[in-house]
C-alpha positions as CSV (number, residue, x, y, z in Angstrom):
1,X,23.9,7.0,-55.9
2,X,25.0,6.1,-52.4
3,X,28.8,5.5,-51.7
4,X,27.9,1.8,-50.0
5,X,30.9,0.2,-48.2
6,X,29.4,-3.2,-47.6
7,X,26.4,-5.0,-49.3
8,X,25.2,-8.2,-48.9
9,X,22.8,-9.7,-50.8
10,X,20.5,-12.7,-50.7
11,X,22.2,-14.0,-47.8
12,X,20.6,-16.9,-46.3
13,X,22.5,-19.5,-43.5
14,X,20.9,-22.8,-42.9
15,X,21.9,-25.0,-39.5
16,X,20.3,-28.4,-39.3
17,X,17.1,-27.8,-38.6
18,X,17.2,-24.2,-38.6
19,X,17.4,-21.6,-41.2
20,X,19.0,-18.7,-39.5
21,X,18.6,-15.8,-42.1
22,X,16.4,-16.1,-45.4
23,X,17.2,-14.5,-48.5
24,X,18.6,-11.3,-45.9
25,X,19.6,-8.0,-48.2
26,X,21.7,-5.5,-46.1
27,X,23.6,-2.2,-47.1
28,X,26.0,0.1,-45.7
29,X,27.1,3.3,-45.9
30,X,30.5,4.9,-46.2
31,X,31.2,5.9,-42.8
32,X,28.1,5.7,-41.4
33,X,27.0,4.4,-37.9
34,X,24.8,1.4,-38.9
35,X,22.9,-0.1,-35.9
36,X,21.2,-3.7,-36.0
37,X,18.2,-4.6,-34.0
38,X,16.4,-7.7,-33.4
39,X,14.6,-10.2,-31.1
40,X,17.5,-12.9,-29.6
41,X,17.3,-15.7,-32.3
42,X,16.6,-12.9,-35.1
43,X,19.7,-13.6,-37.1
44,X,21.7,-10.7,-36.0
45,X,25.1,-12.4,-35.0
46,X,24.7,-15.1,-37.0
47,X,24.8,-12.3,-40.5
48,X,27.7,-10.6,-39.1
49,X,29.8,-13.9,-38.6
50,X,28.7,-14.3,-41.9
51,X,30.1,-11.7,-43.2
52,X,33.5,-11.6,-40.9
53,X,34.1,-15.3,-41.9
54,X,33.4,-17.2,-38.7
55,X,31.1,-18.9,-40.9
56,X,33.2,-19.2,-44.0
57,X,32.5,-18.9,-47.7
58,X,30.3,-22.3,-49.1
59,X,28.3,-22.7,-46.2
60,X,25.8,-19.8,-46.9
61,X,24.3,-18.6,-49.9
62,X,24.4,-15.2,-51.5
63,X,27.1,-12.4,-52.3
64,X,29.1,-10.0,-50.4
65,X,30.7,-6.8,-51.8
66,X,32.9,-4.8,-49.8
67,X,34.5,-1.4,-50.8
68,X,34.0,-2.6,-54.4
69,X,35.1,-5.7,-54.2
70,X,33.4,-9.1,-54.2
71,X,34.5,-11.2,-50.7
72,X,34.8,-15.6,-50.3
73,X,36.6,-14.7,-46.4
74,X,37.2,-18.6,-45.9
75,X,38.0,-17.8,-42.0
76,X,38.3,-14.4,-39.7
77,X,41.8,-13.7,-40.5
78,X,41.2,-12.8,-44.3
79,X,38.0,-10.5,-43.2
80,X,40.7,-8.6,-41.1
81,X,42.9,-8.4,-44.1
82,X,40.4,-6.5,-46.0
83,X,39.7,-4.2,-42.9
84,X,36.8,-5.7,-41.7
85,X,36.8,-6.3,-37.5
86,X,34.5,-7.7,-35.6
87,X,34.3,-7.5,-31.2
88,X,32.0,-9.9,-30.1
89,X,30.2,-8.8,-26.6
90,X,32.2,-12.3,-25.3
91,X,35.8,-10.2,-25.3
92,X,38.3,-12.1,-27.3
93,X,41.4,-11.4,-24.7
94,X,44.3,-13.4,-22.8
95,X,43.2,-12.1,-19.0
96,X,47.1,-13.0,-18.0
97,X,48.7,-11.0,-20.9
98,X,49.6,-7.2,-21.1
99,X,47.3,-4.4,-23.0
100,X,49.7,-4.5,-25.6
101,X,50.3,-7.8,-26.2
102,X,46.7,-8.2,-26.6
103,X,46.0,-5.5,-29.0
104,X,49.0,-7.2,-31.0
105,X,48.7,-10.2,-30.5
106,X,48.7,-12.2,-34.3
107,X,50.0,-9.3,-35.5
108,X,53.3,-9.1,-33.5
109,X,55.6,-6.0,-34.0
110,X,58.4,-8.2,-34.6
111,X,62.5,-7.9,-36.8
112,X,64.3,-10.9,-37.4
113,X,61.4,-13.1,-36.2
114,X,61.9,-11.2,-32.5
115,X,59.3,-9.5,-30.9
116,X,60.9,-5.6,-30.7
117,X,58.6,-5.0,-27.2
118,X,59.5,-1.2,-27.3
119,X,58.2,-1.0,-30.3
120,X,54.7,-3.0,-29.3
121,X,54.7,-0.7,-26.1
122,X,55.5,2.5,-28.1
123,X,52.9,1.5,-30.9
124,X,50.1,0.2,-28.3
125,X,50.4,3.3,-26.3
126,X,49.3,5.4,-29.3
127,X,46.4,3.2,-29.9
128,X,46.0,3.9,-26.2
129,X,45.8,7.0,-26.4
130,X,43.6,7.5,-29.5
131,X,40.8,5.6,-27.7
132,X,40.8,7.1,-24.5
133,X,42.6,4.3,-22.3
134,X,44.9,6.1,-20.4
135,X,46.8,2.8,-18.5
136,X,50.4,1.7,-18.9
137,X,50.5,-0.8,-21.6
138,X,52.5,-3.7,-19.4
139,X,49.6,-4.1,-17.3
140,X,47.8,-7.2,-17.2
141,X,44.6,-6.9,-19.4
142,X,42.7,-9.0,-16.1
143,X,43.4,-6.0,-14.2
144,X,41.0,-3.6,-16.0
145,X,37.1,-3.4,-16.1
146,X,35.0,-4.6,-18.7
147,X,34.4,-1.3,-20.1
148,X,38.6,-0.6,-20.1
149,X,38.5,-4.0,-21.8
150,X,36.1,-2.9,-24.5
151,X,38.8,0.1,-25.3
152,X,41.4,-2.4,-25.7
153,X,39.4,-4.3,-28.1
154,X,39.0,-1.4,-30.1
155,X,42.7,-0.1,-30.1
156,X,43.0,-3.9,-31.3
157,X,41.0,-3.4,-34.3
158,X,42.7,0.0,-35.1
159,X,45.6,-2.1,-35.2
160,X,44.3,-3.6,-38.3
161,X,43.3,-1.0,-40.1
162,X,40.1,-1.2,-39.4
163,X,37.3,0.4,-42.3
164,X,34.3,-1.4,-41.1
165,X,33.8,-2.4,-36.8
166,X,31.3,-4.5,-35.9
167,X,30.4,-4.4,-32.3
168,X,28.2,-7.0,-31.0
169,X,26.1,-5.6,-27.9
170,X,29.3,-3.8,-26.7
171,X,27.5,-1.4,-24.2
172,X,25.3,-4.7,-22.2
173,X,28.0,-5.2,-19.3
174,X,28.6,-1.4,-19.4
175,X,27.7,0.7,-16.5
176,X,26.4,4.7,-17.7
177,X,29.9,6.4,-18.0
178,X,31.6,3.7,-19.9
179,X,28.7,2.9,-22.2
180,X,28.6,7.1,-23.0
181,X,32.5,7.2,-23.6
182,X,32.2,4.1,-25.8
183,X,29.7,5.6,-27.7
184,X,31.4,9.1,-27.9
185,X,34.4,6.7,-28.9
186,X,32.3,5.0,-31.9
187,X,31.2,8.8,-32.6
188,X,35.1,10.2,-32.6
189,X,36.0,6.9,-35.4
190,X,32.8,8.2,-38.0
191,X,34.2,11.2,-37.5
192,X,37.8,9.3,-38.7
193,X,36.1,8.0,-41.6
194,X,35.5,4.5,-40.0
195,X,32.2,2.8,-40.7
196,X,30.6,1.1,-37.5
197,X,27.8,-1.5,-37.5
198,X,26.5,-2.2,-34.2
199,X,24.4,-4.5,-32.8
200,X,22.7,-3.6,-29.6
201,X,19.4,-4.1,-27.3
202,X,19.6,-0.8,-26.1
203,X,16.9,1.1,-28.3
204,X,17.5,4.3,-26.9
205,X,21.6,4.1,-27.4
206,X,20.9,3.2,-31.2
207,X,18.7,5.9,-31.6
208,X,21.4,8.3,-30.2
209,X,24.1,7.1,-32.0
210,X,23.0,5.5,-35.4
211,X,22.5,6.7,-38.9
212,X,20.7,4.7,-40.5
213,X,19.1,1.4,-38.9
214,X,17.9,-2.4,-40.2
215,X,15.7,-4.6,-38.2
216,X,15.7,-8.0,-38.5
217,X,13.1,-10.3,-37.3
218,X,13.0,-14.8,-37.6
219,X,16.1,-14.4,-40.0
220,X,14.5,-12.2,-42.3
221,X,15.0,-8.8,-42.9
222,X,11.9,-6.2,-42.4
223,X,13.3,-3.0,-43.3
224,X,16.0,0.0,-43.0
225,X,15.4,3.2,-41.4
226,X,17.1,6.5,-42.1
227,X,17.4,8.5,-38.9
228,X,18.1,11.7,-40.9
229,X,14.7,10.9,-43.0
230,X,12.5,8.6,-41.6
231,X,10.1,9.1,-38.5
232,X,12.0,6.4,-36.4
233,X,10.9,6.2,-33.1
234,X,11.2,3.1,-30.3
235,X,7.9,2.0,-30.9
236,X,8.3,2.2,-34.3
237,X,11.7,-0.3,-34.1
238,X,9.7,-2.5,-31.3
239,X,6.8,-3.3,-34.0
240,X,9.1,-4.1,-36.6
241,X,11.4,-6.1,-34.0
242,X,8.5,-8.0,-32.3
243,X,5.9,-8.4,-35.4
244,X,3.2,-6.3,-34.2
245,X,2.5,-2.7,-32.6
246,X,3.2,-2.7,-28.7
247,X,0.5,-0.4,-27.2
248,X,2.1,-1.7,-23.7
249,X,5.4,-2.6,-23.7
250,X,4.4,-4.1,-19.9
251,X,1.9,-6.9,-19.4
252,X,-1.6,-5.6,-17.2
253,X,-1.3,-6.3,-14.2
254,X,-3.7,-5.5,-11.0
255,X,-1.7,-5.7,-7.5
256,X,-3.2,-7.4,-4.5
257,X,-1.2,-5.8,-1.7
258,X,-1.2,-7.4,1.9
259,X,0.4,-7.1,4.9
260,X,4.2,-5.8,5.3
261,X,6.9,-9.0,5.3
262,X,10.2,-7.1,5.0
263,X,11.6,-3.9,6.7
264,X,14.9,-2.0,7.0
265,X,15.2,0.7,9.7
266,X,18.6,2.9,9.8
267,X,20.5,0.6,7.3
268,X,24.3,2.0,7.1
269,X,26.8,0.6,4.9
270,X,30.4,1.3,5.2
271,X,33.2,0.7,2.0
272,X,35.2,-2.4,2.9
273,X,38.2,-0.9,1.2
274,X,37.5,3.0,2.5
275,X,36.3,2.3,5.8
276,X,35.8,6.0,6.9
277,X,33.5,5.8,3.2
278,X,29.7,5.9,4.4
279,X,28.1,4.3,0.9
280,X,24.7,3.5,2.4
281,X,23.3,6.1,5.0
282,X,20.3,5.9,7.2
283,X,17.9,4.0,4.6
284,X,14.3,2.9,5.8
285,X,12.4,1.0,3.5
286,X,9.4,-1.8,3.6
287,X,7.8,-4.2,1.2
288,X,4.4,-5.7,1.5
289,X,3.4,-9.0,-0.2
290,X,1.9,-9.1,-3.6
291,X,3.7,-5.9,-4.0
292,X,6.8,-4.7,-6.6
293,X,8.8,-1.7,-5.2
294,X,11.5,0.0,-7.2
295,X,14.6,1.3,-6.4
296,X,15.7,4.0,-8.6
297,X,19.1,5.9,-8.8
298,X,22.0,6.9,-10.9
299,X,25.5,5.3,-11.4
300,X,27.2,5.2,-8.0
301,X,24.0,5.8,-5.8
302,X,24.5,2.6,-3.9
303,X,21.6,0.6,-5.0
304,X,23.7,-2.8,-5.4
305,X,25.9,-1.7,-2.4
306,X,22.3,-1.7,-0.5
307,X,20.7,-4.9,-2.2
308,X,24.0,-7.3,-1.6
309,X,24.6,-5.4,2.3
310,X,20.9,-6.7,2.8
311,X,21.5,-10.4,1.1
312,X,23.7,-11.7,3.6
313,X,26.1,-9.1,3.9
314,X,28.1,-9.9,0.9
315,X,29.5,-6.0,0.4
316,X,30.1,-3.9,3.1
317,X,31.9,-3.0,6.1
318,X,30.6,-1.5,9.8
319,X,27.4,-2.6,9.0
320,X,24.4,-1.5,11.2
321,X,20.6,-1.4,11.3
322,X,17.9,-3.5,11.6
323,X,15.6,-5.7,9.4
324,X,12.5,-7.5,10.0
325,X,11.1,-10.2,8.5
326,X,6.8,-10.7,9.0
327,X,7.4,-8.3,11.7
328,X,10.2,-9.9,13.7
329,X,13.6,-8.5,14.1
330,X,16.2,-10.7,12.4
331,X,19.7,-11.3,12.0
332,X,21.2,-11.6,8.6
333,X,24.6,-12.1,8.7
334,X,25.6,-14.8,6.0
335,X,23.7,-15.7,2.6
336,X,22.7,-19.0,4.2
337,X,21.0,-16.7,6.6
338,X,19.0,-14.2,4.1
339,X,17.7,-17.9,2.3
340,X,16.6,-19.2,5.6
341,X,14.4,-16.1,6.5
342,X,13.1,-16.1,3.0
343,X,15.3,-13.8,1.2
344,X,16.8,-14.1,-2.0
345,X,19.0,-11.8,-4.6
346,X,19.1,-12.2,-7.7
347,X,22.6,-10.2,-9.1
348,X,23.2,-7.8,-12.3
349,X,25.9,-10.1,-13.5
350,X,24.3,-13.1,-14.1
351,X,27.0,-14.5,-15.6
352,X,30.0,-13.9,-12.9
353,X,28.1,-14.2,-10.1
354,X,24.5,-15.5,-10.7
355,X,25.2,-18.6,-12.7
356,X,28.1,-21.3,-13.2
357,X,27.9,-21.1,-16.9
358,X,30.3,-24.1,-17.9
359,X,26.8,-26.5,-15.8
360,X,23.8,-27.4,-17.1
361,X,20.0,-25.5,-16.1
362,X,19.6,-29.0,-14.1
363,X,22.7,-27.6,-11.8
364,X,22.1,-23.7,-11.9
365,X,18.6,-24.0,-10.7
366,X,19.1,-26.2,-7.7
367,X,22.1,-24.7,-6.6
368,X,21.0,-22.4,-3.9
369,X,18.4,-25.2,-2.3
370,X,20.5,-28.4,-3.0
371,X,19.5,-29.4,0.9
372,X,15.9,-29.9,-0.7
373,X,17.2,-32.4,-2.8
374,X,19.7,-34.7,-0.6
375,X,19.1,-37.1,1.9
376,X,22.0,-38.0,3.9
377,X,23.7,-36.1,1.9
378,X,23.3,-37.2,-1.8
379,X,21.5,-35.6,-4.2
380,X,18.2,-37.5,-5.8
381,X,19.5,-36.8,-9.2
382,X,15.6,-38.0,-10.8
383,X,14.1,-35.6,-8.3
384,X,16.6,-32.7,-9.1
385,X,16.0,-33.4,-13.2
386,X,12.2,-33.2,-12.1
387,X,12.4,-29.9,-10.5
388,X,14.5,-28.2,-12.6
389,X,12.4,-29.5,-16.2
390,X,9.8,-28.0,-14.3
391,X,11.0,-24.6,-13.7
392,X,12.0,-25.5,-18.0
393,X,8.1,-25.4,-18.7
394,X,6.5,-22.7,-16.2
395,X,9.2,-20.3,-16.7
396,X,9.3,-20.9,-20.8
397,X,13.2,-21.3,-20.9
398,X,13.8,-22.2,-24.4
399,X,16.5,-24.9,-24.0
400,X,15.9,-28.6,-26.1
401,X,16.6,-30.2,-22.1
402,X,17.7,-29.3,-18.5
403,X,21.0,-31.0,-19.1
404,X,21.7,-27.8,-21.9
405,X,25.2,-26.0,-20.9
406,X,23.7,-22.4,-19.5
407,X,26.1,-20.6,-20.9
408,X,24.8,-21.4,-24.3
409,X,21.7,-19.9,-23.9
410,X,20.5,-16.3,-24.9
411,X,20.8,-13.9,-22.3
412,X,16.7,-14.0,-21.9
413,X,16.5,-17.6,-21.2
414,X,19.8,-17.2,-18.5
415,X,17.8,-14.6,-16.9
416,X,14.8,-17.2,-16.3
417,X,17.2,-19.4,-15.0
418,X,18.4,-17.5,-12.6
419,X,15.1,-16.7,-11.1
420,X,14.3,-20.4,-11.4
421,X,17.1,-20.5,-8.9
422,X,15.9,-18.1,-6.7
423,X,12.1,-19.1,-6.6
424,X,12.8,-22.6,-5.8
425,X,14.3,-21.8,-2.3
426,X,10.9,-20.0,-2.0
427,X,11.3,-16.6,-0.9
428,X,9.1,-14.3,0.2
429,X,11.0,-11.7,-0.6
430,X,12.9,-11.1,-4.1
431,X,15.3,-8.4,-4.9
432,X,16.1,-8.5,-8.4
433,X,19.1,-6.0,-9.4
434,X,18.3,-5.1,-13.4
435,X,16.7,-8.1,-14.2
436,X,16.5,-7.2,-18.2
437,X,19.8,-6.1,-18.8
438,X,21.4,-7.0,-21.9
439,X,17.9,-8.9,-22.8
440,X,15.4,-8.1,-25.7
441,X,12.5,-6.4,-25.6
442,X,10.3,-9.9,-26.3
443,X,12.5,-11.7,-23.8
444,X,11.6,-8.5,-21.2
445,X,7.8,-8.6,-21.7
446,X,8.2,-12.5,-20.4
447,X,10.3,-11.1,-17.4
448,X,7.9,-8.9,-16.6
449,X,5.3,-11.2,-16.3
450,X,7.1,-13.4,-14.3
451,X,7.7,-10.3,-11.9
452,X,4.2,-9.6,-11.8
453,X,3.0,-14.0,-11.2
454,X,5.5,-13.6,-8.4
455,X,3.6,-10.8,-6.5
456,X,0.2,-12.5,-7.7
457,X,1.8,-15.4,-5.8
458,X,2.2,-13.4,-2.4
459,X,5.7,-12.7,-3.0
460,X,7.3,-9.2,-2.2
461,X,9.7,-8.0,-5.2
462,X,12.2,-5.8,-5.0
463,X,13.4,-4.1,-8.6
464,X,16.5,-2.6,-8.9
465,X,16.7,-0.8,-12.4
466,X,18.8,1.9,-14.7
467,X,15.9,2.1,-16.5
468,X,13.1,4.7,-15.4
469,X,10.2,3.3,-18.2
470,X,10.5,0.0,-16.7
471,X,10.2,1.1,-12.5
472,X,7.6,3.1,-14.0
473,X,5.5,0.8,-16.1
474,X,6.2,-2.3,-13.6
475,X,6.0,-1.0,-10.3
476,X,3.5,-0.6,-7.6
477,X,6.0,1.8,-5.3
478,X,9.4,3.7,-6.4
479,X,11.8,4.6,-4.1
480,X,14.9,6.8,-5.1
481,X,18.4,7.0,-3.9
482,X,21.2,9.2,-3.8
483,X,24.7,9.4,-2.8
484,X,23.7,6.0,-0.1
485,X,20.0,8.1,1.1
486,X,16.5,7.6,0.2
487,X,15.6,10.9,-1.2
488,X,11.8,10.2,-1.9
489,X,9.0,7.5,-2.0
490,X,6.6,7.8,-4.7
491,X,3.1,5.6,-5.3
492,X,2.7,4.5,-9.3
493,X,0.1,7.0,-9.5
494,X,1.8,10.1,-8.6
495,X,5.6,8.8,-10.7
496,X,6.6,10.2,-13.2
497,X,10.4,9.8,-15.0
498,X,10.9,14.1,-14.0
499,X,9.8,13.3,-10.4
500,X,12.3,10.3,-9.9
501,X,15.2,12.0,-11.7
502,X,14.5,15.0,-9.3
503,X,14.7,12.8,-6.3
504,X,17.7,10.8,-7.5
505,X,20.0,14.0,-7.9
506,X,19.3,15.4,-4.8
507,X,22.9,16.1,-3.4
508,X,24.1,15.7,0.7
509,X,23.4,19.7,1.1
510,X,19.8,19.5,0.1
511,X,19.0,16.5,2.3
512,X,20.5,18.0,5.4
């Protein structure tokens, strides 16, 4: 018999209107890595707030057991009690307070009801250490990267005791290094005899890292596969994820490539903050209408340096070059600029800099073409409701109105948004930097086939991706950088993911 830490049994969570997880069975392992996947909308979150207590006991059905013991959590603080921790991919931290007083905070080191701060320093400083955060514990937790920030979540929930962590998505605003030292980090804490469930889009993280693995799809759950026993492959999660086998996990598409409507000769970039830093060199590139070019490179290659140097100028420093537009030489110095001439960018982070989360779709998607809208400067508010409920059907964002808070929609349906934003200054150029990051794998077919109406539409597209399957199975043309160069051009037919990887580690020696 299996040593089971956690099950859960006949779960099922009803909102009004909306039953989130039927009848849902889940077990898990003593210390085991126990990865969930699922479609947005599938029911993943929703059973491990269950389970933590967000959503308290009485307002579900079924029974949890954990290490032997039957649980009623009424609220997140008793889960914690019992050793159960939960990170949701929104970090739970005071920007303005110190590392340690974050990773204590509720649970205050404190004699004679004063906080002892060398003991909170001393004590956080271990934690520090144990998960590989090597900072001084005073600083201001604002002052660190999101991936520093996930470490300091987890020294938090070693604070607690931790027995079972629950990380929801905790690698999707990650770049390469700090999603492979999370991951190491998760490895080092099975290795502590800490159980881990995570939650995560990334197919081929959770079949790195995970034991065993459930799939959950419409609040139901369709099975669990052991990665030590069963043939699990990515296709094999996809079908049970998305309901049916996925020959093509990329819609057809035929290209109907015209004439050139964007060029960049000798494009240099300089570091604003290491001036004598050359982080773009030399790059010519072109894109032709109706056509989807990929950029391809590693971690630090300077693929967003070169996509936001181009949109306005927004990074950079000692810029030089030139660009053309439909074959005349333009200047681009300001993002009004790049719109006027028919250029737009849509970012990585769509949530710091692509959208204003706290406004409704209405206000996101007319943002960057509000002038379309005024007259004498005010806004036709019916004619901006039009627009934007518009974009609501043609682009399938799955929102009950335009006047829904962005910020509460899945990551999929933001995504759609901002391109909704983008295509209504209509470009004729797009450059898209990882537009399916963070997003399901249904929610990516949908992206894809936006991508591919755009070029249908005459548009030229520009994809920036981390992912070499998706240049590869989206693309017309891939280009790959390194260290700030184009190091090769390569047509669809002749790509393959050994090709690209070759180009993109060329080093400065071999290019000289």
């Amino acid at each position: 018999m299996t040593d089971d830490i956690l099950r859960m049994r006949g779960i099922t969570k009803t909102f009004p209107g909306v039953k989130a997880l039927q009848d849902v069975n889940l077990s898990v392992r003593r210390g085991e890595i126990h990865a969930i996947c699922g479609e947005n909308g599938a029911g993943k979150s929703t059973l491990m707030k269950v389970l933590s207590g967000v959503y308290p006991h009485g307002s579900y059905e079924g029974e949890i057991t954990f290490d032997g013991r039957p649980c009623a959590f009424s609220n997140i603080r008793q889960s914690e009690h019992r050793g159960i921790v939960i990170i949701h991919q929104e970090l739970m931290l005071c920007q303005q307070l110190s590392i340690a007083e974050n990773i204590y905070l509720g649970n205050e080191q404190a004699s004679r009801w004063l906080i002892d701060w060398n003991r909170t320093n001393h004590a956080a400083a271990g934690l520090m250490e144990r998960v590989g955060l090597r900072e001084n514990p005073v600083i201001p937790v604002g002052d660190l990267g999101v991936g520093k920030q996930q470490l300091v979540e987890i020294a938090k929930a070693l604070s607690k005791q931790v027995k079972l962590l629950i990380l929801d998505e905790p690698t999707a605003a990650l770049n390469d290094e700090d999603s492979a030292h999370l991951l190491d980090l998760v490895r080092g804490l099975r290795e502590d005899g800490i159980t881990s469930v995570i939650i995560s889009h990334k197919l081929n993280e959770v079949a790195a890292i995970a034991d065993s693995i459930s799939i959950l799809r419409d609040g139901r759950m369709i099975e669990t596969l052991d990665m030590a026993t069963d043939q699990v492959t990515e296709d094999r999660i996809i079908a049970g994820m998305v309901g049916r086998d996925l020959e093509h996990r990329f819609p057809p598409h035929e290209s109907t490539i015209g004439e050139e409507v964007f060029r960049v000769e000798d494009w240099t970039v300089h570091s604003p903050t290491q001036l004598d830093r050359v982080v773009v060199s030399g790059v010519n590139l072109r894109l032709r209408r109706g056509e989807i070019v990929g950029l391809a490179g590693l971690m630090g290659a300077g693929r967003t340096e070169l996509a936001m140097s181009l949109f306005g100028r927004t990074y950079g420093a000692n810029i030089s070059g030139r660009v053309y537009v439909n074959g005349r030489q333009v200047q681009i110095k300001t993002v009004r600029d790049a719109i006027d001439h028919g250029i737009a960018y849509a970012t990585e982070d769509r949530k710091r800099y692509g959208l204003n989360l706290i406004e409704d779709i209405k206000r996101n998607v007319s943002a960057a073409n509000l002038s379309k809208l005024a007259r004498r400067g005010w806004v036709n508010d019916h004619e901006e409701f039009r627009v934007a409920d518009s974009f609501r059907g043609s682009m399938n964002i799955k929102a009950p109105s335009v006047l829904s808070p962005t910020g509460k929609l899945s990551g999929g349906n933001q995504q759609k948004v901002v391109l909704s934003k983008w295509i209504f200054t209509n470009p004729d150029v797009l450059i898209l930097d990882e537009p399916t990051r963070g997003i399901d794998i249904g929610a990516k077919f949908e992206i894809y086939t936006i991508i591919n109406r755009l070029a249908d539409e005459g548009k030229a597209v520009l994809v920036i991706s981390s992912e070499l399957p998706e240049l590869l199975g989206l693309c017309d043309r891939i280009y790959a950088l390194s260290e700030g160069r184009i190091t090769g051009e390569v047509p669809r037919e002749d790509a393959t993911q050994e090709r690209l990887m070759q180009y993109m580690m060329k080093g400065q020696d071999e290019l000289r």
